[in-house]
C-alpha positions as CSV (number, residue, x, y, z in Angstrom):
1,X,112.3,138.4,65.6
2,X,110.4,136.3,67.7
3,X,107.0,138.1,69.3
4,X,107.2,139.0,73.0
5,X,103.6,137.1,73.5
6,X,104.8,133.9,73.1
7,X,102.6,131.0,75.2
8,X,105.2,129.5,77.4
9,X,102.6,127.7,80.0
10,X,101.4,124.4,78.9
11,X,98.0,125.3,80.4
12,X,98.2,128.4,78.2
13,X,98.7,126.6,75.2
14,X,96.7,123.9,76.2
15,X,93.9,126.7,76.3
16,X,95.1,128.3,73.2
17,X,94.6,124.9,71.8
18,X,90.8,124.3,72.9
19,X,89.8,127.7,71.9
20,X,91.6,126.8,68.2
21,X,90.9,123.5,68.0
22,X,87.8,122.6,69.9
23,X,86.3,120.0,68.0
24,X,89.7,118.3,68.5
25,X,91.0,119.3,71.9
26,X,88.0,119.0,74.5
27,X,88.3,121.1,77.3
28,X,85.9,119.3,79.7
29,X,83.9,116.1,79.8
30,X,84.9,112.7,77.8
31,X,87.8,113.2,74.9
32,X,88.2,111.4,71.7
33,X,91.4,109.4,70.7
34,X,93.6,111.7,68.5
35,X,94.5,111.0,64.9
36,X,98.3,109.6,64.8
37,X,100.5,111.6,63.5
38,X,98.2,114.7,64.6
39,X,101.3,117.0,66.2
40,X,102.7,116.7,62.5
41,X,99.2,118.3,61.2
42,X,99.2,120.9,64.0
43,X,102.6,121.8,63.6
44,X,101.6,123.0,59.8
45,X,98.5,124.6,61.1
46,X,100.6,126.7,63.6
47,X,103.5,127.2,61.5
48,X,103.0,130.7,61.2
49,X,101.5,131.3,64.5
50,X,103.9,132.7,67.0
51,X,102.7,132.1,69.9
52,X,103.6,128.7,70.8
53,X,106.5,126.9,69.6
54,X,107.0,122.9,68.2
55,X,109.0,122.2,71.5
56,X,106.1,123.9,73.8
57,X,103.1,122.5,71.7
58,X,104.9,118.7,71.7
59,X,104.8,119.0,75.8
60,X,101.6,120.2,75.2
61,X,100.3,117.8,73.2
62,X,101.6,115.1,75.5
63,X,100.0,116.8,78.7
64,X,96.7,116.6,77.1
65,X,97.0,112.9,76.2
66,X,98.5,111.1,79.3
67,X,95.7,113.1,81.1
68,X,93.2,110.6,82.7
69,X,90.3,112.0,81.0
70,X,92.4,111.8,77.5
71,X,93.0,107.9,78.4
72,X,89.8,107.2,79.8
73,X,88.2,107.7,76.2
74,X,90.6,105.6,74.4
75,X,88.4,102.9,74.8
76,X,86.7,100.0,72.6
77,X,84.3,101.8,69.8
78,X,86.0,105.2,70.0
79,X,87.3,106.1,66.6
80,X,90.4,108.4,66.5
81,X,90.1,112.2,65.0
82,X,92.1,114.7,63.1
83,X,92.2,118.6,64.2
84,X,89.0,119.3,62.8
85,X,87.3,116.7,64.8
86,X,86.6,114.4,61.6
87,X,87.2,110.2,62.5
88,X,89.5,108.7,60.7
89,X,90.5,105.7,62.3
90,X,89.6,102.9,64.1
91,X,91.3,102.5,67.2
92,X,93.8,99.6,67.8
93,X,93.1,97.0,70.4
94,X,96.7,97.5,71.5
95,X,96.5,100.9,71.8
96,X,93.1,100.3,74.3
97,X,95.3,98.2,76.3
98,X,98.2,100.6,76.4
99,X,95.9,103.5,77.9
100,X,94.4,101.3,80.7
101,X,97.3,99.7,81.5
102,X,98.8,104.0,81.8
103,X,95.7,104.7,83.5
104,X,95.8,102.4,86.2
105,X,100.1,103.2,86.9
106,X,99.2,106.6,86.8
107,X,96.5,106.7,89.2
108,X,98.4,104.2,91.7
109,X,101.2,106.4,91.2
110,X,99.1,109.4,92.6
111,X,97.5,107.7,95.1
112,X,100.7,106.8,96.7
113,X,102.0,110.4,96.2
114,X,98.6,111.5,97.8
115,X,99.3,109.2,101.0
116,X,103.0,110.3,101.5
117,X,101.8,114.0,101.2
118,X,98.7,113.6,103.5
119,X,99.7,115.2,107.0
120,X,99.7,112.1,108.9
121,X,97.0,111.8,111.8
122,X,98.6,112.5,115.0
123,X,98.9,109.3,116.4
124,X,96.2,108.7,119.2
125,X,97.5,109.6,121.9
126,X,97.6,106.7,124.1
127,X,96.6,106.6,127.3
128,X,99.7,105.5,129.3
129,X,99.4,102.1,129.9
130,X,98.7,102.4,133.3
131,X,100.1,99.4,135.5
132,X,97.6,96.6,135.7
133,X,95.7,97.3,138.7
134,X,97.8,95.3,141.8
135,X,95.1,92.9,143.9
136,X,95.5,94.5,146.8
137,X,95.6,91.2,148.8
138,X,93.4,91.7,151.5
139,X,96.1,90.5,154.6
140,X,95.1,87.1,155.8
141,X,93.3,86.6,158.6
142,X,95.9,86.5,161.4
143,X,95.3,82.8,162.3
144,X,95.7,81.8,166.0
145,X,98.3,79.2,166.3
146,X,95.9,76.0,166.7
147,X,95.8,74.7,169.8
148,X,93.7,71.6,170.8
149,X,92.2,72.8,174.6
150,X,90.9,70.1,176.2
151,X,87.6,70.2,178.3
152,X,88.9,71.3,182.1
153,X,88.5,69.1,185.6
154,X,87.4,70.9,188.4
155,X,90.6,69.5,190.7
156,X,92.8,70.5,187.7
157,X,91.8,74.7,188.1
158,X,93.4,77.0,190.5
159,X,93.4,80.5,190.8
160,X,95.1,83.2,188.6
161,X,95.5,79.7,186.1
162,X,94.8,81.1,182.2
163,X,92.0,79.2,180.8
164,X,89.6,79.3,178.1
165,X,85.8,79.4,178.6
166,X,83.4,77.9,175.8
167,X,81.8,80.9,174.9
168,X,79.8,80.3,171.7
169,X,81.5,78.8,168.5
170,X,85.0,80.8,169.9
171,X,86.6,79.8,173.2
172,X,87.3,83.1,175.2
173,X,90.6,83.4,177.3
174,X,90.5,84.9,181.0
175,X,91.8,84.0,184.5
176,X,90.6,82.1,187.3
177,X,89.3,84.5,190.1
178,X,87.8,81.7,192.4
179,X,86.5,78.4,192.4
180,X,83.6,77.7,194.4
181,X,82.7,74.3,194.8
182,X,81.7,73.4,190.8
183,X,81.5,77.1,190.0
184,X,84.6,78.8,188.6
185,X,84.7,82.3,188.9
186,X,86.8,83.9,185.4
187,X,87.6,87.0,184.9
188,X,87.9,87.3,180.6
189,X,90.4,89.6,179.3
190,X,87.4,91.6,178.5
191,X,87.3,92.8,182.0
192,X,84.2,90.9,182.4
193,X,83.8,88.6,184.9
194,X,81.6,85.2,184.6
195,X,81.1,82.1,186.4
196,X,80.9,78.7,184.6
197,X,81.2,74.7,185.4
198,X,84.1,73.2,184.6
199,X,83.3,71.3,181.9
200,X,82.6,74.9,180.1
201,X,86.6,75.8,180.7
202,X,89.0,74.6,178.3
203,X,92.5,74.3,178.9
């Protein structure tokens, strides 16, 4: 019968494996490349160990060496070594490759599972765009129908006539009141009343 304390975790076994192995299996800091073949050689050493089985220590065994520390050490110089942490080979320039090239998919891959995890930033909130700003157009200057008034003549003026009196730049409109030899009495629409020459009125 099978004992009842048998390692089912890989991180259990992986354990069980750094505290059995650890000149092989490095728990922290830079691994070495692995002998090939080396599951064969632990399977022998663990034969009659029941703790872990082939099936659990194969995942194991793969966990520890598709693990970016495990590939970042397969590298150019690095010689490969057996459970006992003896070298015994040199390391294959197409093996280097192979762990960079399963680095670098590996980390992308988690890089784009870390972005499509990440709670996404609320979005700013955006000010609603408000309506650009409508020129209030200042209304135009109501502007008085031009009309060309003509310097008066005396004989021309009677009373109560409408007339304009050159006041300034802006001739000023009122009524004749009187007309007094050349003086013209007008009475402006102001209320005021003022007497000018003729040639001041314009009609």
């Amino acid at each position: 019968m099978e004992s009842t304390d048998k390692l089912t975790d890989t991180n259990a076994i992986l354990a069980y494996l750094y505290e059995t192995f650890p000149l092989c299996f490095i728990a922290e800091g830079e691994t070495k490349p692995l002998k090939i073949g080396l599951f064969q050689d632990l399977a022998e050493r663990l034969a009659d160990d029941s703790k872990v089985s082939k099936t659990q220590l194969r995942v194991a065994l793969r966990r520890y060496t598709s693990s970016w520390r495990y590939l970042k050490g397969v590298k150019a110089g690095a010689k490969r070594i057996d459970l006992d942490g003896n070298e015994c080979a040199e390391l294959e320039q197409e093996h280097i490759d192979h762990a960079i090239l399963t680095l670098k998919e590996s980390q992308d891959k988690a890089k784009a599972k870390r972005q499509a995890l990440a709670p996404k930033k609320p979005a700013k909130k955006v000010a609603p765009k408000r309506a650009p700003a409508v020129k209030k157009e200042r209304p135009a200057p109501v502007v008085a129908p031009v009309i060309k008034l003509v310097p008066a003549k005396l004989e021309d003026l009677k009373q109560k006539q409408r007339v304009n009196v050159k006041l300034g730049a802006t001739p000023v409109p009122g009524v004749v009141t009187d007309i007094n030899k050349e003086d013209v009495l007008v009475q402006l629409d102001s209320g005021l009343s003022i007497k000018v020459r003729a040639e001041h009125i314009l009609l």
